[in-house]
ROKEBA-245723 format. One record per residue (C-alpha): x, y, z; residue number from 0. Coordinates in pm, 1 decimal. Layout:
% residues N
<pt px="X" py="Y" pz="Z" pos="NUM"/>
...
END
This chain:
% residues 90
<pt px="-9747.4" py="9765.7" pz="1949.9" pos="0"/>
<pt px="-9933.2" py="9416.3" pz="1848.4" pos="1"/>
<pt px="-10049.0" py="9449.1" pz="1513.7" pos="2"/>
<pt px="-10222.4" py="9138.8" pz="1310.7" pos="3"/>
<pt px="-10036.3" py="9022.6" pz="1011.3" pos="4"/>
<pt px="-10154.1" py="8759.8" pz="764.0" pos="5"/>
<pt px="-9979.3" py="8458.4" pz="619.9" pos="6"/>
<pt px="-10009.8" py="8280.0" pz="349.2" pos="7"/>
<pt px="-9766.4" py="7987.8" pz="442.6" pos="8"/>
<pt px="-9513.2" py="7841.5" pz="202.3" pos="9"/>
<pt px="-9404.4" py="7509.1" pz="120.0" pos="10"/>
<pt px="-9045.5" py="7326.7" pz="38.5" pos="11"/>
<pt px="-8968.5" py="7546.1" pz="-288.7" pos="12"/>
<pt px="-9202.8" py="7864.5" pz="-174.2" pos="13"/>
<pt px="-9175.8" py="8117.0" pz="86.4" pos="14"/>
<pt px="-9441.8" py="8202.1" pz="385.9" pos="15"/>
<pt px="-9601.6" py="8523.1" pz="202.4" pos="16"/>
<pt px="-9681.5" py="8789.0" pz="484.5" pos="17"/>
<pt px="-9924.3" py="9124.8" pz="458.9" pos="18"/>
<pt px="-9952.9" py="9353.6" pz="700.6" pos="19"/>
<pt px="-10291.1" py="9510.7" pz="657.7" pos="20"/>
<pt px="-10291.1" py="9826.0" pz="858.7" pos="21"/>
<pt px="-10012.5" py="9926.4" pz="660.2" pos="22"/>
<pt px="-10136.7" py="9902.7" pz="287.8" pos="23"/>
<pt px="-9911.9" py="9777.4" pz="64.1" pos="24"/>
<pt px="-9649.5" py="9658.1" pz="287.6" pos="25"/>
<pt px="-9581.0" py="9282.0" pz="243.2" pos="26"/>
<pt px="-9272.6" py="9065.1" pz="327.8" pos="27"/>
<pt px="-9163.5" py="8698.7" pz="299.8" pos="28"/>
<pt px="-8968.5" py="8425.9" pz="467.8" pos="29"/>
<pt px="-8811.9" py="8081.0" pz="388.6" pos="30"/>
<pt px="-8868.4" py="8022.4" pz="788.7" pos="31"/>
<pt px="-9127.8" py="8041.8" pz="1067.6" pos="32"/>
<pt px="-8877.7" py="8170.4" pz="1331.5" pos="33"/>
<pt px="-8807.3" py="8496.1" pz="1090.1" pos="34"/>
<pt px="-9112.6" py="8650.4" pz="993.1" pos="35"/>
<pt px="-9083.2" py="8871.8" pz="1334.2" pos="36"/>
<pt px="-8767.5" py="9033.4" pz="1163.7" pos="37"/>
<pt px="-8861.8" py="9015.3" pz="826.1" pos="38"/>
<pt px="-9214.6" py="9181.1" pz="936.9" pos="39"/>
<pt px="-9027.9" py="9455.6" pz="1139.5" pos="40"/>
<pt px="-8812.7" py="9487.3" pz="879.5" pos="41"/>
<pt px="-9078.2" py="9568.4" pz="620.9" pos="42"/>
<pt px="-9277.2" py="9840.1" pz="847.3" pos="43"/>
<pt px="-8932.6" py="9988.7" pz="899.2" pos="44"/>
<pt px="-8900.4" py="10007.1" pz="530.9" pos="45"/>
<pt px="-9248.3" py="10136.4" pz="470.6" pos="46"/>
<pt px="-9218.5" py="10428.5" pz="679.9" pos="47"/>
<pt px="-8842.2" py="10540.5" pz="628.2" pos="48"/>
<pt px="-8864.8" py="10932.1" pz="628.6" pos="49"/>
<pt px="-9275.5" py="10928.8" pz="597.6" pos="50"/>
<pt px="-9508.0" py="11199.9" pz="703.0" pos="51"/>
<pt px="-9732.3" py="10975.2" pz="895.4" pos="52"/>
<pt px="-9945.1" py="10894.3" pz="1180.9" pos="53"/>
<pt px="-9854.4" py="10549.1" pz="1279.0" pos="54"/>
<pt px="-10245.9" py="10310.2" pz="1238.5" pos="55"/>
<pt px="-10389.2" py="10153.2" pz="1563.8" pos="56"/>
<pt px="-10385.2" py="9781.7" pz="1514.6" pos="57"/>
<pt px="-10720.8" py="9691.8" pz="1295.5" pos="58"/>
<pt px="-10970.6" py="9426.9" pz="1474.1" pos="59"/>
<pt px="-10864.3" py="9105.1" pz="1435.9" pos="60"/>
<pt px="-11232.3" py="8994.2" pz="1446.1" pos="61"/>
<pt px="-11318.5" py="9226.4" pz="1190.7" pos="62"/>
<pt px="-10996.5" py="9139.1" pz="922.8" pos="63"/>
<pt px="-11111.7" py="8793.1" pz="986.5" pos="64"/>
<pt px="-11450.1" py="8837.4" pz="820.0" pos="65"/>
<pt px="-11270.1" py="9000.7" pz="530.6" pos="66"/>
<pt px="-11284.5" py="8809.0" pz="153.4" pos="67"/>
<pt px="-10938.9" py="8984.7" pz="104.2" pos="68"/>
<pt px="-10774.9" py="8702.5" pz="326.2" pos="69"/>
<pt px="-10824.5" py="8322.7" pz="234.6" pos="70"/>
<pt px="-10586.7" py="8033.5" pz="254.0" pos="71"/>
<pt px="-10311.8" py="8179.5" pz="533.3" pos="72"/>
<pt px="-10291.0" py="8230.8" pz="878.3" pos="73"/>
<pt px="-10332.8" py="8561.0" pz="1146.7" pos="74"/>
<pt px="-10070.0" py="8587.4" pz="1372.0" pos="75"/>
<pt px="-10014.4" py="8850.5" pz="1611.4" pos="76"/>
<pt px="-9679.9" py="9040.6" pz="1608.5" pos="77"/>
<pt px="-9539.1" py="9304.4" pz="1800.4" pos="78"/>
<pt px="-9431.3" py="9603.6" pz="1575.5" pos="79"/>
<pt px="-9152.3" py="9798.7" pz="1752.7" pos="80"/>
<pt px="-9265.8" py="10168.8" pz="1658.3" pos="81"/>
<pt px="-8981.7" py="10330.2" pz="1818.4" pos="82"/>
<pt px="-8721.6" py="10174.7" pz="1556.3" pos="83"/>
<pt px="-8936.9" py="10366.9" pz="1304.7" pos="84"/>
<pt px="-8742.1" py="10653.8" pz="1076.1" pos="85"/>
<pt px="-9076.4" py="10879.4" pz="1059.5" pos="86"/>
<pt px="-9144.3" py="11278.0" pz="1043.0" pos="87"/>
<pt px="-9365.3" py="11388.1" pz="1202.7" pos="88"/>
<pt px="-9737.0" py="11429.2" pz="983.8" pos="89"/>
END
């Protein structure tokens, strides 16, 4: 599933910072462009090892976009692969 992600880029000595907003709390990072798909798969992975959960429909880009919360990054648009998930079901 495509969910938005958020980026706040990094620089020779810092890492690109990624959030994942429809999952609260779950952020990442990576020294390179080409891995925040793993590192961002990764994370959700992490998140929801052996949680009771409903997995979130992707949030409105449009309407994160209007949101204080993110200033100085990017969006990008990733696909999540839900099926790699360790959940129970909520």
């Amino acid at each position: 599933m495509i969910y938005p992600i958020y980026v706040h880029m990094g620089d020779d000595t810092h890492a690109h910072g990624v959030t994942i907003p429809d999952f609260p709390g779950c952020f990442s990072a990576a020294d390179n462009w080409v891995d925040v798909p793993i590192i961002v798969q990764e994370a959700v992975e992490l998140y929801c090892d052996g949680e009771e959960m409903v997995m979130p429909e992707p949030s409105s880009l449009n309407d994160l976009m209007k949101s204080s919360e993110y200033t100085d990054g990017i969006w990008m648009m990733l696909d999540i692969d839900l099926s790699k998930l360790n959940t129970k079901a909520a």
